[in-house]
C-alpha positions in Angstrom: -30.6 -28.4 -65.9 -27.2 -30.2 -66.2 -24.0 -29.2 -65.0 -21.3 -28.3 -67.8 -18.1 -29.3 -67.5 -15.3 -29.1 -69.4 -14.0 -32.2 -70.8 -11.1 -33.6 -68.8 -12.6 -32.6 -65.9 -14.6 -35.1 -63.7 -17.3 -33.3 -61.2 -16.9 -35.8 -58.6 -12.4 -34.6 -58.2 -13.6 -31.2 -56.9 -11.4 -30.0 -54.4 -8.3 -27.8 -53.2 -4.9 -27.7 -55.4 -1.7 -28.3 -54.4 -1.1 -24.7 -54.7 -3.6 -23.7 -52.3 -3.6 -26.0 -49.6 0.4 -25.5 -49.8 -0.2 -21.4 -49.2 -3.0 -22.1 -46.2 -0.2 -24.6 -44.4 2.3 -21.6 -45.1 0.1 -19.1 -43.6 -1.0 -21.5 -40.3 2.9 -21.6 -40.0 3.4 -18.1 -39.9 0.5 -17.0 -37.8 0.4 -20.1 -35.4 3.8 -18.9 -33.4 2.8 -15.0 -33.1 -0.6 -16.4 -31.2 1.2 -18.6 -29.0 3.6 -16.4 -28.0 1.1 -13.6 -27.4 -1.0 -16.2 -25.0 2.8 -16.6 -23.2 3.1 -12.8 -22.8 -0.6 -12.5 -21.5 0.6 -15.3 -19.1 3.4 -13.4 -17.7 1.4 -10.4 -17.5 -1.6 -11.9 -15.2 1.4 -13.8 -13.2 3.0 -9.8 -12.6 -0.4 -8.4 -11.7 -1.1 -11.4 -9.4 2.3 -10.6 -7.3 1.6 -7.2 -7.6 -1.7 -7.1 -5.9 -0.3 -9.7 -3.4 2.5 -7.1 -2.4 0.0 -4.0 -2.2 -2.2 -6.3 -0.1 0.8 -6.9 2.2 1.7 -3.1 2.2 -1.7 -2.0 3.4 -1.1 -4.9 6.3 1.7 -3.5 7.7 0.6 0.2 7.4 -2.6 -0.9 9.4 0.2 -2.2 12.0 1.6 1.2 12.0 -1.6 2.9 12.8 -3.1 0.3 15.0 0.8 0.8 17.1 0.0 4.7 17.7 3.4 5.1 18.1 5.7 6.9 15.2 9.4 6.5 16.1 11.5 7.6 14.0 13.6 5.1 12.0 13.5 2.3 9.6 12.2 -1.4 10.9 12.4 -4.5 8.6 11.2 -8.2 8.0 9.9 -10.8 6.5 5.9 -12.2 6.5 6.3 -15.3 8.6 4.7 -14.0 11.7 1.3 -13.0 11.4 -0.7 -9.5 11.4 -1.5 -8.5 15.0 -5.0 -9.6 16.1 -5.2 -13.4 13.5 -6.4 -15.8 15.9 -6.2 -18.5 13.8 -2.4 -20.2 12.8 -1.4 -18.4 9.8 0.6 -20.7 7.3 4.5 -21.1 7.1 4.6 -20.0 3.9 2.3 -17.2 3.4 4.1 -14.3 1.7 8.0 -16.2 2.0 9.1 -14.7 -1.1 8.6 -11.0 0.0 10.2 -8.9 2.3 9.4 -5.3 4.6 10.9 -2.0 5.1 8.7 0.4 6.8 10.5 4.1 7.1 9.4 6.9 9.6 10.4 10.2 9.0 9.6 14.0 10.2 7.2 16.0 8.1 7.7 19.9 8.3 4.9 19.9 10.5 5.9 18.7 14.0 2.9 16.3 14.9 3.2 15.1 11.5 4.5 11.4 10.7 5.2 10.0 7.0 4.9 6.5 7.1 6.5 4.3 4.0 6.2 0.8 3.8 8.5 -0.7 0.8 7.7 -4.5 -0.3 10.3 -6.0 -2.1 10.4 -9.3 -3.8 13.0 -11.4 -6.6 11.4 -11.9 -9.8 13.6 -13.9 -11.5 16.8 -11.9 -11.5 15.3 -8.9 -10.5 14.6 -6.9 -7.4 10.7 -5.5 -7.2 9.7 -3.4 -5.1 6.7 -1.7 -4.4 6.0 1.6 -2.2 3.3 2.7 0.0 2.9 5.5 2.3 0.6 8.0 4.5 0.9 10.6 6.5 -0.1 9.8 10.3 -0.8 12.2 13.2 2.0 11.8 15.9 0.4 14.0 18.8 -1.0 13.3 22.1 -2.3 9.6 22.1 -5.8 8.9 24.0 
């Protein structure tokens, strides 16, 4: 069965018109941006969660320090990471944790034997100050 066609037209010209390969480089333009710039906030969002976890890991090293101590004076002690935990026998790295900094608080509970410990991690994120806080409750009585 043959193919009709109207007169002018020549089957072997099929194809897009102007009009419609204008409107799909129109919509590309449109939608091409908004998907980029949501892969460079998804970026910036695993970059924040990467430093965040970095600075919870670092909070739960120097609240093991606290405990392993077994002493609880009262009184605020700060730093920096370029020594390394107590007990690493192998040479830590200059530059472990350089961007982030310490501030461990220890205050009186209403309960006499009764410690809080709060460990702050701060850290400059662009021109911003982060911080993140940590803390637990230790028991300050009679060590063995």
């Amino acid at each position: 069965m043959a193919m009709k066609t109207h007169p002018n037209e020549d089957p072997d010209q099929a194809g897009f018109t102007l009009l419609e390969v204008l409107l799909a480089i129109a919509l590309l333009a449109i939608a091409l941006p908004v998907l980029l710039g949501l892969r460079n906030f998804d970026l910036e969002l695993h970059a924040r969660a990467d430093e965040l976890t970095q600075a919870t890991m670092l909070a739960q090293e120097k609240l093991m320090e606290t405990e392993l101590l077994g002493v609880y004076p009262v009184g605020e002690v700060s730093g920096d990471f370029q020594v390394g935990p107590p007990g690493v026998q192998t040479p830590m790295p200059v530059d472990r944790a350089s961007k982030y900094r310490w501030k461990r608080t220890v205050t009186t509970t209403p309960l006499p034997l009764i410690r809080e410990v709060r460990v702050q991690i701060s850290w400059l994120q662009g021109t911003t100050d982060e911080t993140l806080e940590v803390s637990t409750y230790v028991f300050a009585g009679l060590t063995f």
